[in-house]
N, C-alpha and C positions, 0 to 999 in steps of 0.2 A: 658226745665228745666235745671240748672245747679246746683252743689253739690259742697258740699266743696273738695270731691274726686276728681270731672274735674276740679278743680283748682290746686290739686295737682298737677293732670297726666299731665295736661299741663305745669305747673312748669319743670316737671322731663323731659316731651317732648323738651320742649324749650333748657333745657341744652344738651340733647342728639344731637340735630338738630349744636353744635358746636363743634364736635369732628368730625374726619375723618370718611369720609364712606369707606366700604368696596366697590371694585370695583363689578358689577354686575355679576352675573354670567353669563355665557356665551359670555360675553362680549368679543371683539377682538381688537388687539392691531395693525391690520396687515395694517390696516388706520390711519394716526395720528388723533388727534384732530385740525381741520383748525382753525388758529388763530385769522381769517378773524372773521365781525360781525356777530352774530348770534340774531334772534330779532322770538320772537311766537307772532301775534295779536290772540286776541279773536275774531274773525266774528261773531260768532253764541251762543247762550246761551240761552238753554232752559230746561225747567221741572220744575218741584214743590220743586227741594232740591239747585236752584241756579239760583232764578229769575235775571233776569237783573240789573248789577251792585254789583250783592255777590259774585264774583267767579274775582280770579285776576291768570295771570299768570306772571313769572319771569323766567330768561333765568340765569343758574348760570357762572360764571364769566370766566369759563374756558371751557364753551361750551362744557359739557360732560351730563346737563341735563337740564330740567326743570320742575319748580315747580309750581303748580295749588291750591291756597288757598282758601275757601270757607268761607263765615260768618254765613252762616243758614241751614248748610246742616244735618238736623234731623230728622229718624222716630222715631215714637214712638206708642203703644198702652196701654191698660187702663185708668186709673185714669186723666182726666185731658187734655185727648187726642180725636182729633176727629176721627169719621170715616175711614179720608181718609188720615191720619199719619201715616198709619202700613206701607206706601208705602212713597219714595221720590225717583225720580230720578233728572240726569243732562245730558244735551245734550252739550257736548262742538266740535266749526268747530274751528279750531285752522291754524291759516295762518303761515308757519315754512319759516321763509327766510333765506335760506342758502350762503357761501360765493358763488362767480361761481367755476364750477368745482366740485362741492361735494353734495353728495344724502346724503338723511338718511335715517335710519330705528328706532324707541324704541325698546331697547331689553331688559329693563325691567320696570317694574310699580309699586310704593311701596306705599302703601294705608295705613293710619295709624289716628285713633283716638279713642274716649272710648264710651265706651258699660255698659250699666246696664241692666241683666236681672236675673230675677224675675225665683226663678226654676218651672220649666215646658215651661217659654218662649225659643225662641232659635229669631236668627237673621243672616239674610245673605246678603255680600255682592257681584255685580255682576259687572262686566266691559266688554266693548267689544270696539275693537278696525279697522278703515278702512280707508283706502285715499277714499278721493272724485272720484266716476268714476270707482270704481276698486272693482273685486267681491273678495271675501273670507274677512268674519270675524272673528278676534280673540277670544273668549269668556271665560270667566275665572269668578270664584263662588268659594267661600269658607263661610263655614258656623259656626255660634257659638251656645252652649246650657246654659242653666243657670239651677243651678245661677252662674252667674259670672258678675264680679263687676270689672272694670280699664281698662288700655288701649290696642288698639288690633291693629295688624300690619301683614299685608300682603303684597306679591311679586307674582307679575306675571311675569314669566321669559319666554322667547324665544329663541331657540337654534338657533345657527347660524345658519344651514343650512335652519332655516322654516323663518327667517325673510324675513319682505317687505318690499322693499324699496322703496322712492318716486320717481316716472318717473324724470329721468334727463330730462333738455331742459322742463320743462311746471311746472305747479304751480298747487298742487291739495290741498285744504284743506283735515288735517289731525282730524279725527271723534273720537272721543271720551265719550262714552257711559258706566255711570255706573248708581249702583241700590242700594238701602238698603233696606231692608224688615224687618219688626220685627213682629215675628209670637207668640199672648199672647197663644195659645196651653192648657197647662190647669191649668195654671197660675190665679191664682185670680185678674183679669182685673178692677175686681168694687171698687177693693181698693189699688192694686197695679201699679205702671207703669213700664213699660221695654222701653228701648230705644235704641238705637243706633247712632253714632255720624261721622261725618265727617266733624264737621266743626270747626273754630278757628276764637275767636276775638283779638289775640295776635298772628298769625300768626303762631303759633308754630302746631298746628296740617295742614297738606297740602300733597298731593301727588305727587311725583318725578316720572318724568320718565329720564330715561337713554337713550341717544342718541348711535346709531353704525352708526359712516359714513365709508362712499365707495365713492370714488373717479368717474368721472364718465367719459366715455370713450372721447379720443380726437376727435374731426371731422375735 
């Protein structure tokens, strides 16, 4: 479902997305940014909120992040909704090719689109983060209550010292896992709809991550 509101909020997203970003927190400056090409393929694209062919990514121009657009990524529950909408996820293997000589790590993940809920509903989003091959996940949840109505924007931040960075010398796809949930609670479901959003047909709503490289040793 779309409102004349998500046409706003993406209006007012869209201008926002042309002004300077604030650099990420936790971010380090003690690596420069390698001028060299930097190129993310999609490999892998799966779940119910970014079937094959909805989900693009873009590498931004100065190699400091990239951005992951979606065109269908919506739960929702009540009125008009089925069953199995209160849930949507996305599996994205993401292939990161770096110049030689330099690793990365995301040190940070900025989630951001609109949300309509119905009070008594509430809605949560979830990410988790891993290289191919390699144990310990990132996991990150923040949650919303209603009523509330517009757009919502979240950061998942990592401090320098817990980042993970990619094996120098091998090639691991970089895992990428999030969630939306919209929970109708005690919300009038047979007449109302709540929903939650992450996606864009104007490009303007999409999630950024932020690159930390390191340098990676000489052999």
């Amino acid at each position: 479902m779309r409102t004349k509101a998500f046409i706003g909020a993406a209006a007012t997203l869209a201008t926002a997305a042309l002004l300077p970003a604030a650099a990420p927190a936790g971010a380090s400056s003690a690596t420069p940014t390698p001028s060299g090409q930097v190129t993310v393929n999609l490999v892998q694209v799966n779940g119910s909120g970014c079937r094959p062919g909805s989900a693009s990514v873009a590498v931004s121009p100065d190699n400091t992040a990239f951005t992951v657009t979606y065109s269908e990524y919506l739960a929702q529950v009540g009125k008009g909704a089925k069953p199995v909408d209160f849930r949507k996820n996305c599996q994205l293997g993401l292939r990161v090719n770096v110049p030689q000589g330099y690793t990365y790590a995301v040190v940070q993940a900025d989630y951001r689109g609109f949300l309509s809920l119905e009070r008594g509903a509430s809605a949560t989003q979830k990410a988790s983060y891993y290289f191919q091959g390699m144990a310990g996940t990132d996991r990150r949840s923040q949650s919303f209550w209603g009523p509330r109505k517009g757009d919502w924007q979240v950061s998942d931040r990592t401090g320098i010292e817990a980042l993970v960075y990619a094996p120098c010398g091998t090639t691991r796809n970089f895992n990428i896992n999030t969630e939306l949930l919209v929970n109708g609670g005690n919300s009038d479901t047979e007449r109302t709809n709540s929903f939650m959003a992450m996606d864009s047909t104007d490009g303007s709503f999409n999630t950024k991550y932020h690159f930390a490289w390191k340098q990676c040793p000489v052999r």
